[in-house]
C-alpha positions as CSV (number, residue, x, y, z in Angstrom):
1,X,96.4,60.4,116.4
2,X,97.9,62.9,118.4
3,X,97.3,66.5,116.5
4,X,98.5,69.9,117.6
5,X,96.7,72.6,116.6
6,X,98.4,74.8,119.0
7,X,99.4,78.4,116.9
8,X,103.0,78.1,115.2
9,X,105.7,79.9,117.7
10,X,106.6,83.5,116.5
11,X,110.7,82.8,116.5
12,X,112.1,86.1,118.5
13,X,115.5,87.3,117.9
14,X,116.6,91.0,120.0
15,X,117.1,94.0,117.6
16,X,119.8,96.3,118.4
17,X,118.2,97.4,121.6
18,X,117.6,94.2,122.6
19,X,114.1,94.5,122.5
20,X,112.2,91.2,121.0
21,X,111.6,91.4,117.2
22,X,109.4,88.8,115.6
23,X,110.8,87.1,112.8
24,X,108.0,84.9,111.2
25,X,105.6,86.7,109.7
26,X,102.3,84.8,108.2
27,X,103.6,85.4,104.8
28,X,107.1,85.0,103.4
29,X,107.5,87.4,100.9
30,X,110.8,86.3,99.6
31,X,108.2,82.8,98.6
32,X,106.1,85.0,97.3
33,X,108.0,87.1,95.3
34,X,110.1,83.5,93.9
35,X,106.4,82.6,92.7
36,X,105.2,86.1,90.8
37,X,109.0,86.6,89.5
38,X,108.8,89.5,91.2
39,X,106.2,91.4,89.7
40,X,105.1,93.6,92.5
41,X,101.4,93.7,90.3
42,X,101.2,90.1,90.5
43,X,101.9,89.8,93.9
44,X,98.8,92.0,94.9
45,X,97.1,90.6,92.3
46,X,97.7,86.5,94.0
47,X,97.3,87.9,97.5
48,X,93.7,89.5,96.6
49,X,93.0,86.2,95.3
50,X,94.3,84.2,98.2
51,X,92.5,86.7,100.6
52,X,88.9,86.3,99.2
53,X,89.2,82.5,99.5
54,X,90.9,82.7,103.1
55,X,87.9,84.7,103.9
56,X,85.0,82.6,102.0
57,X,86.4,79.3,103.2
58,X,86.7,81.2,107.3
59,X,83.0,82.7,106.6
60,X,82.0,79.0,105.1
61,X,83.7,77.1,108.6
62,X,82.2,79.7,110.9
63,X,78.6,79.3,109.7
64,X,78.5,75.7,110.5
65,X,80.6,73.7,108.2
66,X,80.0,69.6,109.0
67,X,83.5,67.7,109.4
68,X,83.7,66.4,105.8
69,X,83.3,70.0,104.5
70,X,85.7,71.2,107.0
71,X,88.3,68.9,105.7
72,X,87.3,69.5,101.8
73,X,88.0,73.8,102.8
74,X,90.9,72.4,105.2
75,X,92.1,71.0,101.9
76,X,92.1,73.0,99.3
77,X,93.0,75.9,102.0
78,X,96.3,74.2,102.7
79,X,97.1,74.2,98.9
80,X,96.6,77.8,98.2
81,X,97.9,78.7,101.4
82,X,101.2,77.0,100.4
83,X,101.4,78.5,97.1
84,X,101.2,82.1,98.2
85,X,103.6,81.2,101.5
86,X,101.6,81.3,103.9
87,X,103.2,78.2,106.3
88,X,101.3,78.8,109.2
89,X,97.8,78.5,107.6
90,X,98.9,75.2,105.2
91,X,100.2,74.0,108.7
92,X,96.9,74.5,110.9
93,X,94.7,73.4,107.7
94,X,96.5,70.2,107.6
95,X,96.2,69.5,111.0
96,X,92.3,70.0,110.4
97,X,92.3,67.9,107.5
98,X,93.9,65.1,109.6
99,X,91.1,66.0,112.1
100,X,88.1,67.6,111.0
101,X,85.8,67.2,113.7
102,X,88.3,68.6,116.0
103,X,86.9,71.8,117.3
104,X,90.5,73.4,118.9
105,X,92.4,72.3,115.5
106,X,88.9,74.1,113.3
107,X,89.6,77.7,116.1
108,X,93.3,77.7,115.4
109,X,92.9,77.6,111.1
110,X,90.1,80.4,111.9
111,X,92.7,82.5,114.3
112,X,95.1,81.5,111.7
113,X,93.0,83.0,108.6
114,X,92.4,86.3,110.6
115,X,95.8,86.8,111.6
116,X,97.2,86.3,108.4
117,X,94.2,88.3,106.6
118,X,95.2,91.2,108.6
119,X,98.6,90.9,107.5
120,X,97.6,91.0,104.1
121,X,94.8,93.9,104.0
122,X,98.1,95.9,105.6
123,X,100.4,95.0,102.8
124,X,98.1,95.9,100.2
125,X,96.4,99.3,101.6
């Protein structure tokens, strides 16, 4: 099975002086806000959440995690991931699910958590 693990593209479209402007970012707020109803409260509130597990479940695969609990995080990363709109991580984790002993697919979910963690500890300072 041929798995890419390879981070998700950042689509670039040119802002009005024609510099590159990223367009993706590792959450999609208009998701998010669908999900809470837009209640700005909740929205922290599901993001804090999401954070401490992003973190436990990256802590958790960097101390040593075997292949069967890499795909059991992998897992039940993807799902919370998803819920809170977060594409990029749902996509890496299920390419570690597919492959858990893969250790370029495990380095891109872990790149993938930090990236996105950073996006969220600046949304909510």
């Amino acid at each position: 099975m041929d798995v890419q693990c390879n981070k998700h593209p950042v689509f670039e479209t040119p802002d009005m002086a024609g510099r590159a402007i990223a367009r993706e970012r590792p959450v999609d707020l208009v998701r998010l806000a669908r999900q809470t109803g837009g209640d700005r409260a909740l929205e922290e509130e599901v993001l804090h959440l999401f954070l401490k597990q992003a973190k436990s479940i990256g802590k958790a695969m960097r101390d040593g995690a075997d292949a069967g609990q890499c795909k059991r995080h992998a897992h039940t990363l993807k799902g919370a991931a998803r819920s809170v709109g977060a594409g990029a991580i749902a996509d890496t984790a299920q390419a570690v699910e597919a492959a858990p002993g893969e250790g370029q697919c495990v380095r891109a979910l872990l790149n993938e958590i930090d990236r996105t963690c950073d996006y969220i500890n600046s949304l909510l300072r």
